[in-house]
C-alpha positions in Angstrom: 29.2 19.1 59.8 29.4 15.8 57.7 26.0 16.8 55.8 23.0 14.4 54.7 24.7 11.0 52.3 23.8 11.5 48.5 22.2 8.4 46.5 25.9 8.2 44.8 29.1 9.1 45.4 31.5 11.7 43.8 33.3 9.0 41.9 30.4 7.8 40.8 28.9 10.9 39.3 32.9 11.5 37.9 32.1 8.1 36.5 28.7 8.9 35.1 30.9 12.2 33.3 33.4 9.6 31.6 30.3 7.5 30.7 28.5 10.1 29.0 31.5 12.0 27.5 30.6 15.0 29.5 33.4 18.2 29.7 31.5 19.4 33.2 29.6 18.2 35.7 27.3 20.8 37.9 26.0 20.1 41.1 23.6 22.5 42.8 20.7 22.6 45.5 17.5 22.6 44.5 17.6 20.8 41.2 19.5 16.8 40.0 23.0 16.6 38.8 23.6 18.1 35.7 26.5 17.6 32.8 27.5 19.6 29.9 27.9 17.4 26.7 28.4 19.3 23.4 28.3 23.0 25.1 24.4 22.2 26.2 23.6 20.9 30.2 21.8 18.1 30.4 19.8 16.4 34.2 20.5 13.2 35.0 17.6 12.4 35.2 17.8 9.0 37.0 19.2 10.4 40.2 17.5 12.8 42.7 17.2 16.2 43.6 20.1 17.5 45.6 19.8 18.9 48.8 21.7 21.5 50.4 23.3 19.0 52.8 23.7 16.2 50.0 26.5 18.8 48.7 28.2 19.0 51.7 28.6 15.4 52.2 29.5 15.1 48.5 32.3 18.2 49.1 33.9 16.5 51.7 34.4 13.4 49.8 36.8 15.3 47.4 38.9 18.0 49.6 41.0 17.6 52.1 40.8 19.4 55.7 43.2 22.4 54.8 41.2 22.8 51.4 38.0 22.9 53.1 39.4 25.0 56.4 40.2 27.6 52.9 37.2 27.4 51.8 35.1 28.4 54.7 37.2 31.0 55.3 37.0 32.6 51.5 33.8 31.5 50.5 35.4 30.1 47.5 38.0 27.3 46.3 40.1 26.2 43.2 41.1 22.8 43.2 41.9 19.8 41.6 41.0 15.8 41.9 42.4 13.0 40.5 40.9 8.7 40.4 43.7 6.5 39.1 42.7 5.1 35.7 40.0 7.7 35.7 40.8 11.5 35.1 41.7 14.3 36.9 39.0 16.6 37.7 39.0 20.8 37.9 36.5 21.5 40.6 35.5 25.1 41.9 33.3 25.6 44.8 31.7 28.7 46.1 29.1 29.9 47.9 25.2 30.4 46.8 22.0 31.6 48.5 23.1 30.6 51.7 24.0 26.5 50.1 27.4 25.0 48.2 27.5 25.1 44.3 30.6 23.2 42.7 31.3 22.6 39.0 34.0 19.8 38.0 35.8 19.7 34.5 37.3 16.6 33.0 41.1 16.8 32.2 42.3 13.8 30.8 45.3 12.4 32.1 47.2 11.8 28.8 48.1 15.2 27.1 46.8 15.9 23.7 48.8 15.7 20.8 49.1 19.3 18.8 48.6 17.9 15.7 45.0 16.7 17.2 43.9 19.9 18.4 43.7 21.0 14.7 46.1 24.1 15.6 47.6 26.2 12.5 51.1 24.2 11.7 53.3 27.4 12.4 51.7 28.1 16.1 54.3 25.0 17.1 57.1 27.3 16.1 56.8 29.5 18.8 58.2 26.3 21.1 61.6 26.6 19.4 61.7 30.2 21.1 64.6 31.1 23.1 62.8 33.9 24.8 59.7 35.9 24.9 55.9 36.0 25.3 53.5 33.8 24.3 49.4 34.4 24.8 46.6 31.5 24.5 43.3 33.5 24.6 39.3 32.8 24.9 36.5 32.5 26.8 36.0 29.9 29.3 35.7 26.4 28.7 37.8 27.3 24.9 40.7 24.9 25.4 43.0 27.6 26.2 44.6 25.0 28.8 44.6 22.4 26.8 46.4 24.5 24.2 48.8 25.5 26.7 49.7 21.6 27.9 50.4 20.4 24.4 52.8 23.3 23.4 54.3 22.7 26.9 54.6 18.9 26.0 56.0 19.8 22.5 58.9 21.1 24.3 59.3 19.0 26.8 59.5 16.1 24.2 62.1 18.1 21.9 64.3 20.6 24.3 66.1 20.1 27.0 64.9 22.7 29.1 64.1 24.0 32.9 60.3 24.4 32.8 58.6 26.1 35.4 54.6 26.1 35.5 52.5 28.4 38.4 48.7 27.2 38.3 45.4 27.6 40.1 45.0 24.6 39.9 47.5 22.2 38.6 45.5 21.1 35.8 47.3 18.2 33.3 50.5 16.6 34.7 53.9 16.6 32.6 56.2 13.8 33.3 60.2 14.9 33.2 61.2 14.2 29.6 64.0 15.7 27.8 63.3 18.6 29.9 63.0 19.2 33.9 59.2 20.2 34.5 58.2 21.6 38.2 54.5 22.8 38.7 53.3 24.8 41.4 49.9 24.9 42.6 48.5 28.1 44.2 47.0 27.3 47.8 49.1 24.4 48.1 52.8 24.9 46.7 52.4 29.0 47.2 50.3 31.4 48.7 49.8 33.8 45.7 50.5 34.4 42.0 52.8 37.1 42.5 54.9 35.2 45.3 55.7 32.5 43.1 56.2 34.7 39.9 59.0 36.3 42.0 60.9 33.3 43.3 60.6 31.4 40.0 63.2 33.2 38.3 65.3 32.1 40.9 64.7 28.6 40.2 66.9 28.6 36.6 63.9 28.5 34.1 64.5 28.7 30.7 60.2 28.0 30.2 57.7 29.3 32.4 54.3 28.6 32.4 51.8 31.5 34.0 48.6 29.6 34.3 46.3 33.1 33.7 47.6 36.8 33.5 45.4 37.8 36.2 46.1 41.2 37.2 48.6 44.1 37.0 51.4 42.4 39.7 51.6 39.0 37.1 51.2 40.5 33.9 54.2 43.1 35.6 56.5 39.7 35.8 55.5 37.7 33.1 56.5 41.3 30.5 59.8 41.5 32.6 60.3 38.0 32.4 59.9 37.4 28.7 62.1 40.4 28.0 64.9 39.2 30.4 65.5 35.7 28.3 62.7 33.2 29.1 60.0 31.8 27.4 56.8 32.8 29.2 53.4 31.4 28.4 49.6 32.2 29.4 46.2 33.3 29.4 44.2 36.0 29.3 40.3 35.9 28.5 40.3 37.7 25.6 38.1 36.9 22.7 41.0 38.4 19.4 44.5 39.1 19.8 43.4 43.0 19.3 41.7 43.1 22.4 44.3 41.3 24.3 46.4 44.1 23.7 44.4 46.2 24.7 43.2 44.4 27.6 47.1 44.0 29.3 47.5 47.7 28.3 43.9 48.6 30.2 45.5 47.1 33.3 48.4 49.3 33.8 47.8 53.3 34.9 47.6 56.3 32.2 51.2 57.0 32.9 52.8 53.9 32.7 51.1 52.7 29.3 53.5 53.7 26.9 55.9 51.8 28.7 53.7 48.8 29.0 53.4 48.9 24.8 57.0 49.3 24.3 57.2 46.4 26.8 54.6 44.9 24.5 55.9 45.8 21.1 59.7 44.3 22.1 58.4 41.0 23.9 55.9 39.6 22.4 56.3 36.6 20.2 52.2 35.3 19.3 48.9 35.9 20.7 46.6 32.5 20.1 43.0 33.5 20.0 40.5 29.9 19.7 37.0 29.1 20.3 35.2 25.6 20.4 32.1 25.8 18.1 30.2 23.1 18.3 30.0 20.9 14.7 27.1 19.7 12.9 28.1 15.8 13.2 28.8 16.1 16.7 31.6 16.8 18.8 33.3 20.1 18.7 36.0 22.3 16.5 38.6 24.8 17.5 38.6 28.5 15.6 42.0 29.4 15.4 42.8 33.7 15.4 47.1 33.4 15.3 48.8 36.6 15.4 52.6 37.0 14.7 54.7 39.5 16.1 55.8 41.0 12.9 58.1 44.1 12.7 54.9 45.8 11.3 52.4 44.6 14.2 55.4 45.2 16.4 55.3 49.3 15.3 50.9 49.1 15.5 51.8 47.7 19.1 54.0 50.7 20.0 52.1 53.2 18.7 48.5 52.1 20.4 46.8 51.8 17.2 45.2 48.1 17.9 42.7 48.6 15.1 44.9 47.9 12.7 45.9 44.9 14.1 42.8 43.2 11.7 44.3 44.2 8.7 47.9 43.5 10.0 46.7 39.6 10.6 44.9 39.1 7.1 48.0 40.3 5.0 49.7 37.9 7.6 48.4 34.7 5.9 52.6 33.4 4.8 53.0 33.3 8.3 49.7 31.2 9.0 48.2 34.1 10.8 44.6 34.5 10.6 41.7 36.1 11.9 38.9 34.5 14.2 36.1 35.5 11.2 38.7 34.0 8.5 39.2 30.7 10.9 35.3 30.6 11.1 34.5 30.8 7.8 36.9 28.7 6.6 35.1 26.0 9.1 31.8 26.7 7.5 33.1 26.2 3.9 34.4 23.2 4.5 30.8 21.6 6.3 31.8 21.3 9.7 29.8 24.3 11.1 26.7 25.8 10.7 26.4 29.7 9.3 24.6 30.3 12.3 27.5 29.3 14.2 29.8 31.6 12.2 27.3 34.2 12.6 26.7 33.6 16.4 30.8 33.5 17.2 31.7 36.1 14.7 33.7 39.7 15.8 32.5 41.1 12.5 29.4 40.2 11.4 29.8 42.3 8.2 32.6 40.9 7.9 32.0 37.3 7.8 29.1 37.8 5.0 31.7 39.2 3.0 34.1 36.4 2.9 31.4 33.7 2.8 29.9 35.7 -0.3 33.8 35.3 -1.9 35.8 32.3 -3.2 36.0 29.4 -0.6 39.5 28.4 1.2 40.8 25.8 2.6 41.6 25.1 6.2 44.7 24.0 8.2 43.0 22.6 10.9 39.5 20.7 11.6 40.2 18.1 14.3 37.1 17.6 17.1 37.7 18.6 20.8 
């Protein structure tokens, strides 16, 4: 079925992204191509309403035979695209009322720089690890990824290392540096998660890269890996480093929890927690929540008692640990943010009243996304 040919192309509307400075493109029946700029979606208004056939013809453009014979037999697909000169492109397509629905997100091909992101200085310290486990958290569309690359590239620029990545999809490319990179793609270098997670340790890695801890089988590898000499990083969708805790601890059965924390408690190294909140000039900012491992978090980890975690981070500050209301406020006093913005992306709202109502502080990092 080669479906009915759209006004413009899919490089053309990838173009029309780069054009605008747009982080997603949406394309849906029933209504024109739409981008996100600045966290808000915005028509294009000068093209036409797309039909249900208009996205098959557009689909086909950008996946190949097998990626297409995948998705009409799950419904669903993860993939990515790539124009020379361009970008490369995270698309996802599933299934909707009987029609296609895909969203694209723009991944530059250069890397960012860490010192660009505006992370906390001492969250590059955690790429000088010999072993252990590192977490980038935060809702979708937070630069969790992007996080991820740049600490990868960090040590690919200054270690020479094996470093092994497992993603769904490949997202931005690392060229061999001082250290060996090989990604795997899920659906087209492996089957599943779990299959590559156990054949990777077989591969020499002294870095491995888990593109999100999705369920109990790679959370199981990534805790044994990290405790077995290797330097695992990842995702999880967690909104705090609290709640991630909790969260991989959820995961496991009532039996085998206090196993999991002890797993937890020996292994883990930092838990990066960031949001992008949009700024009042324009652009966006990342909230930085860093938690440290600290013998003191290390015995709260043990001995379940994540609400302490809170208090653990603020007397953490030496360390550049900081909580996601301190990160947020410390945004505000400096003028890039809004207090509504604070208030809307807040944990604690009482909180974050509080410290605004104190002394002002200032702030490690401020750079736009």
């Amino acid at each position: 079925m080669l479906g009915l040919k759209y006004e413009v192309s899919m490089v053309d509307l990838f173009g029309l992204m780069t054009e605008y400075g747009a982080s997603d493109l949406h394309l849906v029946a029933g209504t024109k191509p739409c981008i996100r700029i600045n966290s808000d979606i915005e028509r294009i208004n000068e093209l036409s309403e797309l039909k249900p056939e208009h996205l098959i013809y557009l689909l086909l453009e950008v996946v190949s035979e097998e990626e297409y014979r995948r998705f009409e037999e799950n419904w669903e697909l993860d993939f990515s695209y790539a124009i020379p000169g361009l970008a490369r492109f995270r698309g996802n397509i599933m299934k909707q009322r009987g029609s296609i629905a895909m969203v694209f997100r723009a991944i530059p091909f250069t890397i960012p720089s860490f010192d660009d992101l505006g992370m906390i200085p001492q969250i590059k310290d955690l790429c000088y690890l010999n072993r252990g486990l590192v977490l980038v958290t935060g809702p979708t569309g937070s630069g969790k990824s992007t996080t991820l690359a740049a600490l990868i590239d960090i040590i690919n620029t200054e270690r020479k290392a094996n470093i092994v990545t497992v993603e769904d999809p490949i997202e931005f490319l690392h060229k061999h540096k001082m250290s060996t990179v090989r990604q795997r793609e899920l659906g087209m270098d492996t089957h599943t998660f779990g299959d590559a997670l156990r054949h990777v340790l077989r591969h020499d890695p002294d870095v491995i890269l888990i593109g999100e801890m999705r369920d109990l089988d790679s959370i199981s590898i990534a805790l044994t890996a990290a405790e077995t000499g290797h330097l695992v990083f990842s995702t999880l969708h967690t909104q705090t480093a609290p709640l991630t805790i909790s969260r991989i601890v959820d995961v496991f059965s009532a039996d085998k929890r206090d196993q999991i924390r002890q797993q937890l408690a020996n292994g883990l190294r930092g838990v990066v927690a960031q949001q992008l909140i949009r700024k009042k000039t324009g652009g966006r900012c990342a909230a930085i929540e860093f938690m440290v491992n600290t013998p003191a978090i290390k015995s709260l980890i043990r001995e379940g008692k994540e609400h302490q975690l809170y208090n653990a981070i603020q007397t953490g500050s030496s360390l550049g640990m900081q909580t996601m209301d301190t990160a947020l406020v410390k945004l505000y006093n400096q003028g890039h943010i809004t207090r509504e913005s604070v208030i809307e992306h807040c944990i604690d709202k009482a909180e974050v009243e509080r410290i605004m109502n104190s002394s002002s502080f200032g702030f490690s990092g401020n750079k736009s996304w």
